[in-house]
Structures are given as C-alpha cells and as structure tokens.
N, CA, C and O atoms as a printed pandas DataFrame, in Angstrom:
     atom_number atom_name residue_name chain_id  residue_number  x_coord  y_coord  z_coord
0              1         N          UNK        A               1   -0.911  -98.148 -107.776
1              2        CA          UNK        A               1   -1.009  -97.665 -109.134
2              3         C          UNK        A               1   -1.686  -96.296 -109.154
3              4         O          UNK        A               1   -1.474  -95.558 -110.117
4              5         N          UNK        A               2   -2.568  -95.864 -108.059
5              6        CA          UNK        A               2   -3.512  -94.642 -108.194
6              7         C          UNK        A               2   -2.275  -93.655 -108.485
7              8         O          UNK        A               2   -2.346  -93.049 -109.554
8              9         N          UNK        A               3   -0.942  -93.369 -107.526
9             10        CA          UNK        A               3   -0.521  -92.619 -107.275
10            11         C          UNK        A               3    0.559  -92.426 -108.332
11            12         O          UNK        A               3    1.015  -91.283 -108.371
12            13         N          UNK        A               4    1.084  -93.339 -109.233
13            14        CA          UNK        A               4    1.220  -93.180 -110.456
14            15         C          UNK        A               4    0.610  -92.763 -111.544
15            16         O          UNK        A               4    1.211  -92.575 -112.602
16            17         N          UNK        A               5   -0.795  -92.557 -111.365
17            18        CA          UNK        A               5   -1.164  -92.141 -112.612
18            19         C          UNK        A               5   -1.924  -90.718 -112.597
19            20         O          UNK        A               5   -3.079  -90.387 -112.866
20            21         N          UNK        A               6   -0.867  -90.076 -112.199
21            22        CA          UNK        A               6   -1.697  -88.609 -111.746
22            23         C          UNK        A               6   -1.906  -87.841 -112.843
23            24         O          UNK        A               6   -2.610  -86.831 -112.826
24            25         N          UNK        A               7   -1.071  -88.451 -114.242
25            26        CA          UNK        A               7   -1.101  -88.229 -115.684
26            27         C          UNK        A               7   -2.766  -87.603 -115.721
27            28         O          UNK        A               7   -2.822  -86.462 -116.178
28            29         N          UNK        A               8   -4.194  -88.249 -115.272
29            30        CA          UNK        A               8   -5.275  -88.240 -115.572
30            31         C          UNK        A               8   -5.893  -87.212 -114.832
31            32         O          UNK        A               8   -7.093  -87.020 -115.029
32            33         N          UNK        A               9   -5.106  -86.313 -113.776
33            34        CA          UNK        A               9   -5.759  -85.455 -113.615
34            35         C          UNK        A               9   -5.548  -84.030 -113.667
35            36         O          UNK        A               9   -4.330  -83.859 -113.691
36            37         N          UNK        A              10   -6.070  -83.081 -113.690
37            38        CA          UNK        A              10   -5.679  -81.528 -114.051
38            39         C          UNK        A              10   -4.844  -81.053 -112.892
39            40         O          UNK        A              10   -3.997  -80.164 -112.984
40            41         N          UNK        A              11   -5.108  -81.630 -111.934
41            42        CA          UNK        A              11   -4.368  -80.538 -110.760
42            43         C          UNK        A              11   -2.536  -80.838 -110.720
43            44         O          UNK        A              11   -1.776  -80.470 -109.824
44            45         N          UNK        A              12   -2.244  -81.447 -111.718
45            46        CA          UNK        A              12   -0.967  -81.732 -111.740
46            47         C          UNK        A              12    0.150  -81.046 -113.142
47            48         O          UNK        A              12   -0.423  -80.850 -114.213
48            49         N          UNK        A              13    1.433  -80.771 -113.072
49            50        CA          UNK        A              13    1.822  -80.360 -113.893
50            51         C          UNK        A              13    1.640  -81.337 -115.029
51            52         O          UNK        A              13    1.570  -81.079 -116.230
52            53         N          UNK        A              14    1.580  -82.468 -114.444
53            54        CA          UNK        A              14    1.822  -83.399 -115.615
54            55         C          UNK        A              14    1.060  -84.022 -116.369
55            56         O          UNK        A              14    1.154  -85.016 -117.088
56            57         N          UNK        A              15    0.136  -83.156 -116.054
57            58        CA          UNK        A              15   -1.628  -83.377 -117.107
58            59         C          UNK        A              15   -1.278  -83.222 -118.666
59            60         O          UNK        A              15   -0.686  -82.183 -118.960
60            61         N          UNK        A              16   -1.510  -83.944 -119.497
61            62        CA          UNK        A              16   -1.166  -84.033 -120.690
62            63         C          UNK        A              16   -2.858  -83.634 -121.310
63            64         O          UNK        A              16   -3.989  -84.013 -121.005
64            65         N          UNK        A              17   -2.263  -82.637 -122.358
65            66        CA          UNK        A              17   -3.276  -81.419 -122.605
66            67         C          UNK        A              17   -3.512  -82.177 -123.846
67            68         O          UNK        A              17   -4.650  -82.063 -124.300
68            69         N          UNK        A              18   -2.725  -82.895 -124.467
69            70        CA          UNK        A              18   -2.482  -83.648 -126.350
70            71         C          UNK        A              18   -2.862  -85.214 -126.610
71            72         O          UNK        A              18   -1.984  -85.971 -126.195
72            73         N          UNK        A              19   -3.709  -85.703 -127.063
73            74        CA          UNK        A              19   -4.380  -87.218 -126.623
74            75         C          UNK        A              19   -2.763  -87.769 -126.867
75            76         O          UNK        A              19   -2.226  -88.527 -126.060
76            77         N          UNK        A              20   -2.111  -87.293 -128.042
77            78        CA          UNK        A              20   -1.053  -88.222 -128.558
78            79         C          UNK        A              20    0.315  -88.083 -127.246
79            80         O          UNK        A              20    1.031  -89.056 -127.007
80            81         N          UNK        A              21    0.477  -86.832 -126.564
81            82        CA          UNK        A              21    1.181  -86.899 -125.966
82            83         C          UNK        A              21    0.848  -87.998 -124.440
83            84         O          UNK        A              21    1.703  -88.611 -123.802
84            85         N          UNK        A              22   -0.382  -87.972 -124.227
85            86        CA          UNK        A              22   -0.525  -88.849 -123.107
86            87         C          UNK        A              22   -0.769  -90.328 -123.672
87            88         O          UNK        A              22   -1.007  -91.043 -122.698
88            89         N          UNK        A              23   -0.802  -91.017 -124.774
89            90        CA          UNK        A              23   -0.746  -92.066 -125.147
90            91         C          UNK        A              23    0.763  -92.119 -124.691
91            92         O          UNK        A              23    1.055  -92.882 -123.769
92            93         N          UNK        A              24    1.692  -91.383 -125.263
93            94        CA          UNK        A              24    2.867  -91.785 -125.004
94            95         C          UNK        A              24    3.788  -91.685 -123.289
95            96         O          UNK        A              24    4.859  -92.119 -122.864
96            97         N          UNK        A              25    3.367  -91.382 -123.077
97            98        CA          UNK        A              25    3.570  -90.765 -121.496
98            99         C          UNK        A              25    2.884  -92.148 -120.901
99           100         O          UNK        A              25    3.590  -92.653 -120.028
100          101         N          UNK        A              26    1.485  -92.979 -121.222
101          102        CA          UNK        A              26    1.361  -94.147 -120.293
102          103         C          UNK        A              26    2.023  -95.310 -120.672
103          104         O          UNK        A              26    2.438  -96.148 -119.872
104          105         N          UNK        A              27    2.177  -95.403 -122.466
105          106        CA          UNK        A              27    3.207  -96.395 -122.910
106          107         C          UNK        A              27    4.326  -96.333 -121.920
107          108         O          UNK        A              27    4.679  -97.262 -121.193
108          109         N          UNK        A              28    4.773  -95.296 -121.965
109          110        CA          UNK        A              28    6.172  -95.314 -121.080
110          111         C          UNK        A              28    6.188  -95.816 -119.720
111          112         O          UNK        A              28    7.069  -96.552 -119.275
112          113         N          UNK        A              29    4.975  -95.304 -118.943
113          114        CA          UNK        A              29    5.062  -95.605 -117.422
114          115         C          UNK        A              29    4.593  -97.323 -117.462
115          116         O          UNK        A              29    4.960  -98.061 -116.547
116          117         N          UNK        A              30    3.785  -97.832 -118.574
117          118        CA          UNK        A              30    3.685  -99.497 -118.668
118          119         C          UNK        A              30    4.953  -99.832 -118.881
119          120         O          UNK        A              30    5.459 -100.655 -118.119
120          121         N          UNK        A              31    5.548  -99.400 -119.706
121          122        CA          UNK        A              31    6.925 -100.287 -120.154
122          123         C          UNK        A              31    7.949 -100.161 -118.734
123          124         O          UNK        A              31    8.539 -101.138 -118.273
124          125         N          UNK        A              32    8.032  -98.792 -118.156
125          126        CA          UNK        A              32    8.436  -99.039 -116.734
126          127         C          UNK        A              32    8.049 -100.121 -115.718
127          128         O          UNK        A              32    8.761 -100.810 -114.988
128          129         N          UNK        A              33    6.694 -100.075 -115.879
129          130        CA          UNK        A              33    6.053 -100.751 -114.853
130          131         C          UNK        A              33    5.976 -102.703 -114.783
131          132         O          UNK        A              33    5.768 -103.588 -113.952
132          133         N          UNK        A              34    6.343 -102.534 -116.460
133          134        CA          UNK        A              34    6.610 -103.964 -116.010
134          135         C          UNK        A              34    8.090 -104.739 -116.541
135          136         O          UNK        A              34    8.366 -105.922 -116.742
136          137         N          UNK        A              35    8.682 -103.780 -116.628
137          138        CA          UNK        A              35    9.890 -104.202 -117.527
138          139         C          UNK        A              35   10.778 -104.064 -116.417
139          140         O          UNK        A              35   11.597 -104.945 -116.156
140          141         N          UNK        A              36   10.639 -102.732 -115.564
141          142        CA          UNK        A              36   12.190 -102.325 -114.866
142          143         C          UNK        A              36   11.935 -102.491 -113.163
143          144         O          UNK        A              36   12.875 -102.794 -112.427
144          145         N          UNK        A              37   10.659 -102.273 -112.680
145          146        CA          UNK        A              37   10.597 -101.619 -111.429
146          147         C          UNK        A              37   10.141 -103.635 -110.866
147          148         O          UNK        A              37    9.225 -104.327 -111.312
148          149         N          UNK        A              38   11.262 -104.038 -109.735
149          150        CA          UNK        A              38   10.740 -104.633 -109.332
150          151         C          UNK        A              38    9.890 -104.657 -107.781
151          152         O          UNK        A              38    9.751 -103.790 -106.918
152          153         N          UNK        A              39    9.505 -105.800 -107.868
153          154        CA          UNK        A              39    8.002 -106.036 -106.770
154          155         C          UNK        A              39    8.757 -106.924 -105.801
155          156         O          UNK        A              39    9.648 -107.717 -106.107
156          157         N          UNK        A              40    8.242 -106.663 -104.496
157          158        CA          UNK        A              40    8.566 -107.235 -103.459
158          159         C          UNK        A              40    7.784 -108.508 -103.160
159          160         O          UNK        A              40    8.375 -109.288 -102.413
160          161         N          UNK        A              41    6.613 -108.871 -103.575
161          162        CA          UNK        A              41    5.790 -109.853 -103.660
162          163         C          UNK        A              41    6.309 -110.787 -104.224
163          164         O          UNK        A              41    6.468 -111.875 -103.671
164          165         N          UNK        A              42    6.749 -110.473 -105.708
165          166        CA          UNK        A              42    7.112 -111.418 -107.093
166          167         C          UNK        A              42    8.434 -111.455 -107.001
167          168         O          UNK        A              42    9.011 -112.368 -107.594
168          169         N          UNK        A              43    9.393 -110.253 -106.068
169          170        CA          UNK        A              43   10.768 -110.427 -106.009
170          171         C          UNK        A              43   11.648 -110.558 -107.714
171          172         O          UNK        A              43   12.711 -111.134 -107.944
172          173         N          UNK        A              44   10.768 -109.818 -108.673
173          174        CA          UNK        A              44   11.115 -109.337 -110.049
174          175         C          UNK        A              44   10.130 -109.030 -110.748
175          176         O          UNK        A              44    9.104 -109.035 -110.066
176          177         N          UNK        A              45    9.859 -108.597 -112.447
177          178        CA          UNK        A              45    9.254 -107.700 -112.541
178          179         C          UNK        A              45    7.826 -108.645 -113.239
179          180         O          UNK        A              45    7.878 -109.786 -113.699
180          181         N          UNK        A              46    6.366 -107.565 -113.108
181          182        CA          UNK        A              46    5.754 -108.605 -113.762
182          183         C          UNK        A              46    6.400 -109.586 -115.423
183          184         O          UNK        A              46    6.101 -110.723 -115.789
184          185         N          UNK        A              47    7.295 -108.603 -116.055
185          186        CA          UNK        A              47    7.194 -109.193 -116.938
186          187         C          UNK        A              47    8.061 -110.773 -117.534
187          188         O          UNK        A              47    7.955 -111.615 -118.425
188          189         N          UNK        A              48    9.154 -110.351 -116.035
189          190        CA          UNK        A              48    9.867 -111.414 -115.866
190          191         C          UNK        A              48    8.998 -112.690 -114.927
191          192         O          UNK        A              48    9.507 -113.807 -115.019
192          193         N          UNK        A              49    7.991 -112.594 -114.224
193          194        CA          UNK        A              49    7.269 -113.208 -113.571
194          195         C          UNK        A              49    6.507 -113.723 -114.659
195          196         O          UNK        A              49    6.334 -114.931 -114.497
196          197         N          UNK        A              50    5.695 -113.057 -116.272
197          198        CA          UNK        A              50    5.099 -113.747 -117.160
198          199         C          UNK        A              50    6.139 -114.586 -118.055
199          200         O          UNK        A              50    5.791 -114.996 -119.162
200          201         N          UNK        A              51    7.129 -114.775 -117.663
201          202        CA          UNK        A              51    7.988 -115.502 -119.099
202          203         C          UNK        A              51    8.118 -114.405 -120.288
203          204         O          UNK        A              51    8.348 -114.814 -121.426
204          205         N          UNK        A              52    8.011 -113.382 -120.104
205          206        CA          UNK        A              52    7.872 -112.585 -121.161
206          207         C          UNK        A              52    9.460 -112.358 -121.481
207          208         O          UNK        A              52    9.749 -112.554 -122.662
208          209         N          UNK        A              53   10.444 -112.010 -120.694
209          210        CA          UNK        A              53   11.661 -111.405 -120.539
210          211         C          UNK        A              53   12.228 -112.679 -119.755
211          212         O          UNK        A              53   11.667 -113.768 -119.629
212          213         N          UNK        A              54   13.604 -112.242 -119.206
213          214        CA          UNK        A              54   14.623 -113.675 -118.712
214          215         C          UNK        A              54   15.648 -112.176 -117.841
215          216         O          UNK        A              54   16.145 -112.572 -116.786
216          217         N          UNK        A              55   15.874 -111.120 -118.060
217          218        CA          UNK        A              55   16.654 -110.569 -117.171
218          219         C          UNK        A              55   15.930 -108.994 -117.070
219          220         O          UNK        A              55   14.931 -108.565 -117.649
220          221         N          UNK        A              56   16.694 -108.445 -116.266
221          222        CA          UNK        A              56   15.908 -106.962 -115.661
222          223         C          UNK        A              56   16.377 -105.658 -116.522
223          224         O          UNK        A              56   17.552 -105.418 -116.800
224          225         N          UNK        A              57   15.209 -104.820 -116.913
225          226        CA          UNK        A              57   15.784 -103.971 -117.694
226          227         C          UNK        A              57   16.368 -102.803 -117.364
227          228         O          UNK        A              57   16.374 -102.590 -116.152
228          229         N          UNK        A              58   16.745 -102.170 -117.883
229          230        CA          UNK        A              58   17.046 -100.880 -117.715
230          231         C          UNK        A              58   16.164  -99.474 -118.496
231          232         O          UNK        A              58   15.339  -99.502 -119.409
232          233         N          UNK        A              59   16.595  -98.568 -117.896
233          234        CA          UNK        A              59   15.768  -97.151 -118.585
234          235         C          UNK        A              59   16.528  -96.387 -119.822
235          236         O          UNK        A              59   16.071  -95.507 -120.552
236          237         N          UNK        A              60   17.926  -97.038 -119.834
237          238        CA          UNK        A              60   18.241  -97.151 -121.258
238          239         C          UNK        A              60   18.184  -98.182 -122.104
239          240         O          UNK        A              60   18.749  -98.255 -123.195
240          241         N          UNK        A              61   17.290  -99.220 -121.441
241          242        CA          UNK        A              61   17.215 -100.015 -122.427
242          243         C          UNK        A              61   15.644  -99.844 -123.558
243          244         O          UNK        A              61   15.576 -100.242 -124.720
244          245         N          UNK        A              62   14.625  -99.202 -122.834
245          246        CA          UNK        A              62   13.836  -98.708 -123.010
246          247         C          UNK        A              62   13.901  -97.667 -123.752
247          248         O          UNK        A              62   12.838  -97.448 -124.332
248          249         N          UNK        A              63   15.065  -96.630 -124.059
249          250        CA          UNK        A              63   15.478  -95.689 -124.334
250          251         C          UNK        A              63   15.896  -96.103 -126.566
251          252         O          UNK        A              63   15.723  -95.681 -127.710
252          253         N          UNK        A              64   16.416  -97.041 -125.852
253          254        CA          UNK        A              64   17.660  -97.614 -127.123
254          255         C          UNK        A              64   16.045  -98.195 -128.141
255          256         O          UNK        A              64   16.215  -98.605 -129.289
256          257         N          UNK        A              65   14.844  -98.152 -127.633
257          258        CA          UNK        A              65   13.641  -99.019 -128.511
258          259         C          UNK        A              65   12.673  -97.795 -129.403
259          260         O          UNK        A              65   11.757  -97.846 -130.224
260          261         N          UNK        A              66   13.649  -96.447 -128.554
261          262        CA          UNK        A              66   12.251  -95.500 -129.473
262          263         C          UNK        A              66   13.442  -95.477 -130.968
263          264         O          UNK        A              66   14.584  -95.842 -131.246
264          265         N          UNK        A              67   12.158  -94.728 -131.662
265          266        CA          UNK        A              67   13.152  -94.773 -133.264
266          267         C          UNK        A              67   13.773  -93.816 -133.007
267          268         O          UNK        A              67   13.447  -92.988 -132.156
268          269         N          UNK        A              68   15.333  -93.753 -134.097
269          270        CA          UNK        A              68   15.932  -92.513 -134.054
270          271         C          UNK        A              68   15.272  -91.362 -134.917
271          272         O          UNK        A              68   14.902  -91.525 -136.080
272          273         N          UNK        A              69   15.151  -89.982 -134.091
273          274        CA          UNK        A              69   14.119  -88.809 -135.089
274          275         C          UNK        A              69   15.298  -88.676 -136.626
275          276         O          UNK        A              69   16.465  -89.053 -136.741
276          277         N          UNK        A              70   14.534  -88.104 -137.450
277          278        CA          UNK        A              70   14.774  -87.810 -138.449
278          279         C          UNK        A              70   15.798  -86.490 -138.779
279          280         O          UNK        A              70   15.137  -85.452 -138.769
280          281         N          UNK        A              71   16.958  -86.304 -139.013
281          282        CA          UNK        A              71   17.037  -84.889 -139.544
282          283         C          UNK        A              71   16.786  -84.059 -140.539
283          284         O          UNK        A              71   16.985  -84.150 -141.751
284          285         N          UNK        A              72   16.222  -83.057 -139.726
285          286        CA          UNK        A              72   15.373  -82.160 -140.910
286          287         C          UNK        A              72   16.077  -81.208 -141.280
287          288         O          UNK        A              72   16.596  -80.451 -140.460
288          289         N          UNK        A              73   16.254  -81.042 -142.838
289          290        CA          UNK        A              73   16.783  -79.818 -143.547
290          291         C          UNK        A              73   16.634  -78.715 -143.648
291          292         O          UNK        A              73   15.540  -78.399 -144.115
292          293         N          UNK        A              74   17.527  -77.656 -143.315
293          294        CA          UNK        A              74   16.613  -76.257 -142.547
294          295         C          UNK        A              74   16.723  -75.670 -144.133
295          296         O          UNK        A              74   17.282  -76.018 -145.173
296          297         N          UNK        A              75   15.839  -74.555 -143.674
297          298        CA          UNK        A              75   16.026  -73.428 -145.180
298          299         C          UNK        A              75   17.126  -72.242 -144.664
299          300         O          UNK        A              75   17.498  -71.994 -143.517
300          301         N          UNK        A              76   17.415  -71.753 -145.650
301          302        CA          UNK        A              76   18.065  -70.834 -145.533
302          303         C          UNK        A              76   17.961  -69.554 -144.619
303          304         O          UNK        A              76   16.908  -68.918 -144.637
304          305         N          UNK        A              77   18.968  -69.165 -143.850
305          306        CA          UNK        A              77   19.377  -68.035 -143.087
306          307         C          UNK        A              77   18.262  -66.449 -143.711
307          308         O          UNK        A              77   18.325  -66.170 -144.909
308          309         N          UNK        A              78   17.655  -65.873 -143.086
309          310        CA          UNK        A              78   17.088  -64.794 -143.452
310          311         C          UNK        A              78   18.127  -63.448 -142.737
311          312         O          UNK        A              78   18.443  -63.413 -141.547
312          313         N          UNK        A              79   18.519  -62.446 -143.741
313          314        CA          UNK        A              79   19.171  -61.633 -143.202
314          315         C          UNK        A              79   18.184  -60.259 -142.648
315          316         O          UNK        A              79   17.179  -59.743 -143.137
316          317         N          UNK        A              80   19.085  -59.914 -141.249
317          318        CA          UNK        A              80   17.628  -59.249 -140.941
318          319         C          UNK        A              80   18.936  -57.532 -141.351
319          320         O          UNK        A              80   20.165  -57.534 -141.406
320          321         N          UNK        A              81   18.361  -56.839 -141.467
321          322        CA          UNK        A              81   18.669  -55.032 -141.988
322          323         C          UNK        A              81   18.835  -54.970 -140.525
323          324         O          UNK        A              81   18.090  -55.535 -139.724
324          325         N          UNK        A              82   20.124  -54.063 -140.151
325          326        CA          UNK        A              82   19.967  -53.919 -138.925
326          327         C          UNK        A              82   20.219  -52.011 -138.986
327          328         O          UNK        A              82   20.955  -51.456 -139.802
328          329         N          UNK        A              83   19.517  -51.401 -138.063
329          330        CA          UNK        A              83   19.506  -49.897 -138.265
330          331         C          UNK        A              83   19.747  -49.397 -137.300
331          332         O          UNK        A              83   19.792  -48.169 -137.235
C-alpha cells in the first residue's frame, strides 16, 4: 500500500495541492483497491472476499457511478475590433 499512496507526498507529480481534489483521488484508488484489483492471497477482491459484491468490477464500472456534470450555458460571443 506505501507505494500506492505517493498521493501524500510532494516529491511526486501527483501531489494534490486542493484538500477536495485529493479526497477524490483516494476515493478512487479505495474503490480500485477493493472493487477491481485482485489479490493473490484471497484469489479475488477484498470486497468480494467481504460479501460486499458477488462478481469483479471493472474501471468502467466505477466510471458509470460518478454523476453526469451539468451543462453550463455560455454567454454570449464578445467581438474583438480587429486592426
């Protein structure tokens, strides 16, 4: 697990600078971690090992659970003077 979570330290690109962006960034690597990636020990995933789930997921299935964003209504075109 250390080497997964390099999220927590600076020397990496993938240091999350935004509390909200790294909330979401470890949600994700949990929902990986126990939904999709299986274990050689348990020979499937923890979450199928807790009774939680019954088959193996996928990373679009994970995908298909965030909400769909909103579309936002733009304003109008600004014309720029060109000289």
């Amino acid at each position: 697990m250390r080497m997964s979570m390099r999220r927590f330290t600076r020397l990496t690109n993938g240091f999350s600078k935004k509390v909200e962006n790294h909330m979401h960034a470890i949600a994700l690597h949990y929902m990986y971690y126990n939904f999709v990636r299986i274990y050689k020990s348990l020979r499937c995933t923890p979450a199928m090992a807790a009774g939680v789930t019954m088959r193996l997921w996928e990373i679009s299935d994970i995908i298909a659970l965030l909400p769909k964003p909103e579309a936002k209504e733009r304003g109008p075109y600004k014309k720029r003077n060109s000289n």
